[in-house]
MARBA-73749 format. One record per residue (C-alpha): x, y, z; residue in one letter. Coordinates in pm, whole numbers, plus 32768, in hexadecimal, padded with zeros to 4 digits. Layout:
> X, Y, Z, a
...
***
This chain:
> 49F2, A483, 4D4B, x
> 4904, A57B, 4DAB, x
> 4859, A6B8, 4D41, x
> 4812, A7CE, 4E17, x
> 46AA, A7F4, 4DC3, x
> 4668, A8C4, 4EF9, x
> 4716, A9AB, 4E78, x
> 46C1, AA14, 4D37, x
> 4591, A992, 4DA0, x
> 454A, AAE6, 4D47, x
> 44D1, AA79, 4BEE, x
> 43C9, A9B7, 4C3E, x
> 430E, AADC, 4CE6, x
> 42C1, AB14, 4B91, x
> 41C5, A9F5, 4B8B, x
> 40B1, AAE3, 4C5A, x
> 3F9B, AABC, 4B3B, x
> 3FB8, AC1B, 4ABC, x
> 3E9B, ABA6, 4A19, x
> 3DED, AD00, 4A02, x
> 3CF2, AD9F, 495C, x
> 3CE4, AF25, 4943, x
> 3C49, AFD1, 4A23, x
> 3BCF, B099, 4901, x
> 3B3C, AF6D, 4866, x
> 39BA, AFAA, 4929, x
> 397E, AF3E, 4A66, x
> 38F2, B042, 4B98, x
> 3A45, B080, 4C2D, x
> 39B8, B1DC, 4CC9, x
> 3933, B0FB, 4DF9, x
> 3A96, B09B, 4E3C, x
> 3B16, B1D4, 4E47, x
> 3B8C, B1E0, 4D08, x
> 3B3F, B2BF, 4BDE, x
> 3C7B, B2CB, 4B50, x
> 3CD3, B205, 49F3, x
> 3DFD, B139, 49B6, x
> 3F5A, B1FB, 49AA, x
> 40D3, B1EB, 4942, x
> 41A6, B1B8, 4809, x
> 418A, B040, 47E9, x
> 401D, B04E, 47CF, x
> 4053, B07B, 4662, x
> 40C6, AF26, 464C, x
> 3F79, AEAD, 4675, x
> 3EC2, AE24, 4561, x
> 3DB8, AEF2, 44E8, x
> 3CB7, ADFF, 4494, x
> 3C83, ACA6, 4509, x
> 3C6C, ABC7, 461F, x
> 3DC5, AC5E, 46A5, x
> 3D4B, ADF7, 4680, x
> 3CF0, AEAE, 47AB, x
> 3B61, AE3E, 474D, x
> 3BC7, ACD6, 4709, x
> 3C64, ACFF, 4847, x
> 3B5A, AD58, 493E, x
> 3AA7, AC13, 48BE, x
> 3B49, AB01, 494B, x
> 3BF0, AAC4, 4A85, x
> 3D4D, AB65, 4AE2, x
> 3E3E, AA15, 4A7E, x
> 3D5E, A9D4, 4935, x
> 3D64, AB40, 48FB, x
> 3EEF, AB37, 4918, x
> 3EF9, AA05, 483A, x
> 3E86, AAE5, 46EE, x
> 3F77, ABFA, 4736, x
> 40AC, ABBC, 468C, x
> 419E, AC96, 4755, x
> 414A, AB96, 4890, x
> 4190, AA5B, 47FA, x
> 4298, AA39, 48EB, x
> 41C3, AA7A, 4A21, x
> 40C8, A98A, 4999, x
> 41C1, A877, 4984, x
> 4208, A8AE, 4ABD, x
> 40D4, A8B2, 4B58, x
> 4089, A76B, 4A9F, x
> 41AF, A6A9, 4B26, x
> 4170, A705, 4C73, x
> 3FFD, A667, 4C66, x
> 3F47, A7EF, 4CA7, x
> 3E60, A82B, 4B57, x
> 3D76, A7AC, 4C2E, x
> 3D82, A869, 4D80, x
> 3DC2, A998, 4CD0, x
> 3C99, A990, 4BE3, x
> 3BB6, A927, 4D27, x
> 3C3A, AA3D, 4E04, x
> 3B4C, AB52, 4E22, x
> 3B6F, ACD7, 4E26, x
> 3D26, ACB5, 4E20, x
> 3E07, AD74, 4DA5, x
> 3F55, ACDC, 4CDC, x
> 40A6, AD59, 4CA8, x
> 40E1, ACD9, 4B55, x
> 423F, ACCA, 4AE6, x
> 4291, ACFA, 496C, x
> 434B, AC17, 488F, x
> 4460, AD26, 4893, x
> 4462, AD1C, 4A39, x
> 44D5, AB8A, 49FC, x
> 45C7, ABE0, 48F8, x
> 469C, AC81, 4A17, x
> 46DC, AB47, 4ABE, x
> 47CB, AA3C, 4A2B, x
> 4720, A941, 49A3, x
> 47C9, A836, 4A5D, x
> 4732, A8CF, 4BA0, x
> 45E3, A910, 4AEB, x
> 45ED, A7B4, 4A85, x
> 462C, A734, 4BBC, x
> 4522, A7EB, 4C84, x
> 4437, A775, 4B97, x
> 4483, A635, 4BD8, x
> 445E, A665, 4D69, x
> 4305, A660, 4DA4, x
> 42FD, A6C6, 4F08, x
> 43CF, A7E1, 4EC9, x
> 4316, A83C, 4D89, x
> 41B9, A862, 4E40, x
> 427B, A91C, 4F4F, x
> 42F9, AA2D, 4E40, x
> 41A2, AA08, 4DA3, x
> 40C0, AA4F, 4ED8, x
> 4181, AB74, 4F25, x
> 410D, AC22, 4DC9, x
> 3F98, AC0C, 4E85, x
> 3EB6, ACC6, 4F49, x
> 3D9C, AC79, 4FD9, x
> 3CD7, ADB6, 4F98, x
> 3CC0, AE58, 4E77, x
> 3D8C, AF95, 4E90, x
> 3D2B, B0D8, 4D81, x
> 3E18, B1DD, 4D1F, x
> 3DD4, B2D6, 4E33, x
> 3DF1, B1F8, 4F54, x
> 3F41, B12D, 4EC7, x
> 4069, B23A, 4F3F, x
> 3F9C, B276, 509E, x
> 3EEC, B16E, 515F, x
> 3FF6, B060, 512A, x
> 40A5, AF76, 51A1, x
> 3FCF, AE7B, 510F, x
> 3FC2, AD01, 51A0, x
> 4012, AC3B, 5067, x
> 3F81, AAC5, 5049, x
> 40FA, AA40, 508E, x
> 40CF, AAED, 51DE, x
> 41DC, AC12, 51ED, x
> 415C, AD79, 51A9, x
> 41BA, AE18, 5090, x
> 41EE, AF7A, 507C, x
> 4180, B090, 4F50, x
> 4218, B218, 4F3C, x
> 417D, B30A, 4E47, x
> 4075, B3CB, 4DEA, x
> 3FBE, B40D, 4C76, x
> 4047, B32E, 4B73, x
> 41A1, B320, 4C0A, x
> 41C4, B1D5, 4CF5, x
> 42BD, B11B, 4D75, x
> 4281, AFCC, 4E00, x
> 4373, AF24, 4F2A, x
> 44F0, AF6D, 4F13, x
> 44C9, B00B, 4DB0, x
> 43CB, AF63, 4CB0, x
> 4341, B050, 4BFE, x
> 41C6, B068, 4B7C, x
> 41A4, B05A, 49FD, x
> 4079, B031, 49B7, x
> 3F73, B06D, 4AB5, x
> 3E18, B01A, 4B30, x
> 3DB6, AF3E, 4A35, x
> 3C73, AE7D, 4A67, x
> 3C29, AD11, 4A57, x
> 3B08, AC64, 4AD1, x
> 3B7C, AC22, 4C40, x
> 3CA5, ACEA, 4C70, x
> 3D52, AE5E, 4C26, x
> 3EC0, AE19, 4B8C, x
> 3FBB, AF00, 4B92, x
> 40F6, AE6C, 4A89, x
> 422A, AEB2, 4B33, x
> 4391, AEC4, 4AA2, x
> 445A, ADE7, 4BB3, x
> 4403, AC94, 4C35, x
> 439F, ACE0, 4DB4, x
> 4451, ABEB, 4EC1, x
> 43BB, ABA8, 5010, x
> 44B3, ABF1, 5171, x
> 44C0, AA86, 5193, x
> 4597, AA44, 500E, x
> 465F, AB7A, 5044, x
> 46E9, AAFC, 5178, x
> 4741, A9BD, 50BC, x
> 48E1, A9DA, 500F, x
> 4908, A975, 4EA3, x
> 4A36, A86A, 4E8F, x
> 4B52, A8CC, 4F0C, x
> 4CE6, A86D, 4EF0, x
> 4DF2, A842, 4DEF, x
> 4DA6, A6B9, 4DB8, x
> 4C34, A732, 4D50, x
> 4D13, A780, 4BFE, x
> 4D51, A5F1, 4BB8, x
> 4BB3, A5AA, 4BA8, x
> 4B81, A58E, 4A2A, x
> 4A8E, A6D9, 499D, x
> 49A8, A5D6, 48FF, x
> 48DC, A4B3, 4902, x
> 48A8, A3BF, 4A32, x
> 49D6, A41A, 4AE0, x
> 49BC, A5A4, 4AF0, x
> 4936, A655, 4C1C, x
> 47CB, A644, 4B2A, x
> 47C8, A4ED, 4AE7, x
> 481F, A465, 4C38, x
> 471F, A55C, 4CE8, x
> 460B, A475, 4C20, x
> 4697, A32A, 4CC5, x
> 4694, A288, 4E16, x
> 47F4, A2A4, 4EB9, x
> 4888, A136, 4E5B, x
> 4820, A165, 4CEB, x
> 489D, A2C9, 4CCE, x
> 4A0A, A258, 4D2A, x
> 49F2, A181, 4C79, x
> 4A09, A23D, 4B32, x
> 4B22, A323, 4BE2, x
> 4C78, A2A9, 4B66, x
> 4D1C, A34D, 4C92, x
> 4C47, A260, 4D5C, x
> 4C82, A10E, 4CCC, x
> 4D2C, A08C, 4DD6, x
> 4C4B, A0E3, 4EEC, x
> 4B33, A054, 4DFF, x
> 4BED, 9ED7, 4DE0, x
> 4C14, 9EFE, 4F54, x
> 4A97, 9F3D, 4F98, x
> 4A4F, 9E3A, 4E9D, x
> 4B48, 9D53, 4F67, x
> 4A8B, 9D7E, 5081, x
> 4924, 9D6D, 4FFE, x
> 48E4, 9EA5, 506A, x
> 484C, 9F3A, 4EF1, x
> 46B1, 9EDF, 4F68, x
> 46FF, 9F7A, 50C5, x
> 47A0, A0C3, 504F, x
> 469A, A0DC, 4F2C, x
> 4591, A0B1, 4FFF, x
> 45D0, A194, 513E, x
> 4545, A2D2, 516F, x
> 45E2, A41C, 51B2, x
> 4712, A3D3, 51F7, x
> 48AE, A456, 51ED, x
> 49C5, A38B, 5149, x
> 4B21, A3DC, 5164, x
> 4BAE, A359, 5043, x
> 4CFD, A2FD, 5009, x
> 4DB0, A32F, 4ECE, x
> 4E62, A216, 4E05, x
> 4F9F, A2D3, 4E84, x
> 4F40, A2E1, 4FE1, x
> 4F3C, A13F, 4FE5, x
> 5085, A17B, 4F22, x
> 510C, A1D7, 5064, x
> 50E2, A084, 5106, x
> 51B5, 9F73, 5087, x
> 516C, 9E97, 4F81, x
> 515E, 9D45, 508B, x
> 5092, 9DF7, 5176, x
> 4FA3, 9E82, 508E, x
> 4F7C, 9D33, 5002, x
> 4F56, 9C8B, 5156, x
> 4E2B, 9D8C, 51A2, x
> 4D9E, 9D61, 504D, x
> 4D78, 9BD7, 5097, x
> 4D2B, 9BE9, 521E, x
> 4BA2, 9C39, 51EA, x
> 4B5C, 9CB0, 535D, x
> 4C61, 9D67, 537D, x
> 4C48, 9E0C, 5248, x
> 4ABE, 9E62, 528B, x
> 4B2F, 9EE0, 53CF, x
> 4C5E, 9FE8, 532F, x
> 4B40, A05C, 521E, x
> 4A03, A087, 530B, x
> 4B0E, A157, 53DB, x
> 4AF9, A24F, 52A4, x
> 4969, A275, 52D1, x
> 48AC, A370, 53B8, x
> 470C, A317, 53B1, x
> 46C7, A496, 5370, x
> 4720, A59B, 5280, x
> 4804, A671, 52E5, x
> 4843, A7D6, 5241, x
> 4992, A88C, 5204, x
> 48EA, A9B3, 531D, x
> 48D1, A886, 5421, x
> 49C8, A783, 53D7, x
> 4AF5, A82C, 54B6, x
> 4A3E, A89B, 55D4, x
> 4900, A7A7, 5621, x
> 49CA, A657, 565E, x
> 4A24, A562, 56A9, x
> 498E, A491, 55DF, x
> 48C5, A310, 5606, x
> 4932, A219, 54F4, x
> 48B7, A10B, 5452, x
> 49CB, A04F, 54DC, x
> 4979, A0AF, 5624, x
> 4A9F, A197, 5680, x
> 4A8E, A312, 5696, x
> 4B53, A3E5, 55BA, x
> 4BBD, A54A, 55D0, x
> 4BF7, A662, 54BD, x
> 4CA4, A796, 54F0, x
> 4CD3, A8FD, 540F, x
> 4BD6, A9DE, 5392, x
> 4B93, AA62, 5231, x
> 4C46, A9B3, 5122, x
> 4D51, A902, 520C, x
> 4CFC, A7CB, 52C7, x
> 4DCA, A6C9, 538F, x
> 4CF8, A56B, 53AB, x
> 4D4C, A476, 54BD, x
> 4ED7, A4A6, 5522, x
> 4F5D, A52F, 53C0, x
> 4E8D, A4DE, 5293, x
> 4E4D, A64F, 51E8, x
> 4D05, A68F, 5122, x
> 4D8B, A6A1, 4FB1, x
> 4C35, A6CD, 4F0B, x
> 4B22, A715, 4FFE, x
> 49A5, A72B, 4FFC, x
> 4950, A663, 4EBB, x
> 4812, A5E0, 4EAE, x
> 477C, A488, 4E20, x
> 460A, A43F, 4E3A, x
> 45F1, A3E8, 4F92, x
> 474A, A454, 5052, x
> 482D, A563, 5062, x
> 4990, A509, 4FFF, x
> 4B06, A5B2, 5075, x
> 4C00, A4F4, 4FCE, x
> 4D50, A4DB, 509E, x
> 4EA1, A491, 5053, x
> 4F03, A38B, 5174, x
> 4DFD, A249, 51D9, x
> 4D93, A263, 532C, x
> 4DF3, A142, 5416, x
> 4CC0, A0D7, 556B, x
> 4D5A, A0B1, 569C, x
***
C-alpha cells in the first residue's frame, strides 16, 4: 500500500528551479570571477528569442526564469508542488543545479509521481540542487564541496566545459545567467546521502500491489496509511478489521509511523471462529492491531538492528534480518517491505502478530 518515494525520490531533485538565465545574457559576471559564457551541447535547446532565451533569462528570477524554458517544465513542476517558486526567486547570489526534462524521464513515473507527491522529500531533493553562492565556471571543478540549502555538500569534478556534478550528473548546459542565480542544466536528477540511503520496495508480495491508480505503490504514497489500504485488495481484510475497531481516524491521523500489515492470507491462517471472535471483541481486537504499529518510521537500513521496538499497544516488538529478508515478532516474514503511504512506512507480512 505504499510507495517508496525515498527512493526514487531521486526525481524530484529535478524541482531545483533551473530557472536560469545565461550568463551570456548581460550582467557583470567578471566581479564573480567569471568571464566565461554559457557552454555544452544542450544549450542549443534554448530558445533564441523570448522570455525563455539566455537574455529573457537574465531578467527574471531563477524559478520564473525556469518557468519560460521549455526543456524544464519538469523541474518547474516540481518546484511548484513542493511550495519553492518563492524561496528560490528571493534567494540571492545562488547557484542551481537544474535538472532537464530528459534527467526525469529516467525515473519511472510511478516513483516520479510519487515523490512529487511527498512534499518533504520533494524540498529535500530540491534544496540539494542549491547553493548558496554563486559558483562561475572556473571555480566549479576546484573549490567544492559546496554546502547546498538541504544541508549536505555536494561535490563538482572538472575543469573547462567538461563537469560532472555528484555521483555522475553531467553539465549540459552551463553558466547560464538569471537574475539571482548561475544555473548549470544537468543531465541526472541529483539525490542527497540522506534518499540514497533510503531502499525502494522490496519482496516478492510487492508484485500483488496493482501498477495503477489508488492502490499502486503511487497512489497509496499520496494517502494517509488507513486510506491507502484501503484501496489495496491484498489488504481488505486488515482494512474491515481496522474499521472494526475504529481505528481508521487514529491511523489516518498519526504521524511518522511503521505498520506491519498483514495480508488477507496471513488472517487466513487463523480460523474462521477465532477470527470472527476477534473481529467482534473491540478491545481485544484494538489491542492485536495497535501491536502492528511502531510511533516512528523505521527504514529497511535500521529496521533489523535498532530494536526493539515501543508499540502502540504498549508491548515491544523485535525484527530480525538485514537487506531484503526480515523476520517480525516470532515468525511473520516481510513479504513486501518499505512501502510508503503519506504519513507511515509500510512492510506487509505474511502472518498477524499476536501481544503478549
Amino acid at each position: 500500500m505504499f510507495r517508496s518515494r525515498a527512493v526514487r525520490l531521486a526525481a524530484v531533485a529535478v524541482a531545483m528551479p533551473l530557472m536560469f538565465s545565461l550568463a551570456a545574457c548581460g550582467g557583470d559576471d567578471t566581479k564573480d570571477g567569471n568571464s566565461m559564457g554559457t557552454f555544452g551541447a544542450a544549450c542549443g535547446a534554448v530558445p533564441k528569442d523570448g522570455a525563455g532565451s539566455f537574455d529573457g533569462m537574465a531578467k527574471d528570477p531563477v524559478a520564473t526564469a525556469a518557468s519560460n524554458n521549455p526543456v524544464l517544465s519538469t523541474l518547474v513542476a516540481a518546484v511548484k508542488a513542493a511550495g519553492l517558486v518563492d524561496t528560490l526567486n528571493a534567494a540571492k547570489d545562488i547557484t542551481v543545479f537544474a535538472p532537464t526534462n530528459d534527467a526525469f524521464a529516467k525515473i519511472p513515473k510511478a516513483d516520479l509521481d510519487a515523490v512529487l507527491a511527498d512534499k518533504e522529500q520533494l524540498s529535500k531533493i530540491l534544496t540539494y540542487h542549491v547553493v548558496g553562492q554563486k559558483i562561475g565556471p572556473d571555480k566549479l571543478g576546484t573549490a567544492g564541496p559546496y554546502k547546498t540549502l538541504e544541508g549536505d555538500d555536494l561535490k563538482a569534478s572538472g575543469s573547462g566545459s567538461d563537469f560532472t556534478i555528484g555521483a555522475g550528473s553531467k553539465v549540459v548546459c552551463g553558466n547560464v545567467q538569471t537574475a539571482n542565480a548561475t544555473v548549470y542544466i544537468v543531465d541526472t536528477v541529483l539525490m542527497p546521502p540522506a534518499a540514497t540511503k533510503t531502499a525502494a520496495q522490496f519482496g516478492a508480495g510487492c508484485s500483488a500491489v496493482p501498477k495503477d491508480g489508488a492502490g499502486s505503490f503511487a497512489g497509496m504514497a499520496k494517502d494517509p496509511v488507513a486510506t491507502a489500504a484501503s484501496n489495496n485488495p491484498a489488504l481488505s481484510t486488515l482494512v474491515a478489521a481496522v474499521k472494526a475497531a475504529g481505528l481508521v481516524d487514529t491511523l489516518n491521523g498519526a504521524k511518522d509511523v511503521t505498520v506491519f500489515a498483514p495480508t488477507n492470507d496471513a488472517f487466513a491462517k487463523l480460523p474462521k471462529a477465532d477470527l470472527d471472535a476477534v473481529l467482534a471483541n473491540k478491545e481485544l481486537l484494538t489491542k492485536i492491531l495497535t501491536y502492528h504499529v511502531v510511533g516512528q518510521k523505521i527504514t529497511p537500513d535500521k529496521l533489523g538492528t535498532a530494536g526493539p521496538y515501543k508499540t502502540l499497544q504498549g508491548g515491544d516488538l523485535k525484527v530480525a534480518g538485514s537487506g531484503t529478508d526480515f523476520t517480525v515478532g516470532t515468525g511473520a516474514k516481510v513479504v513486501c517491505g518499505n512501502v510508503q503511504t503519506a504519513n507511515a512506512t509500510v512492510y506487509i507480512i505474511d502472518t498477524v502478530l499476536m501481544p503478549a
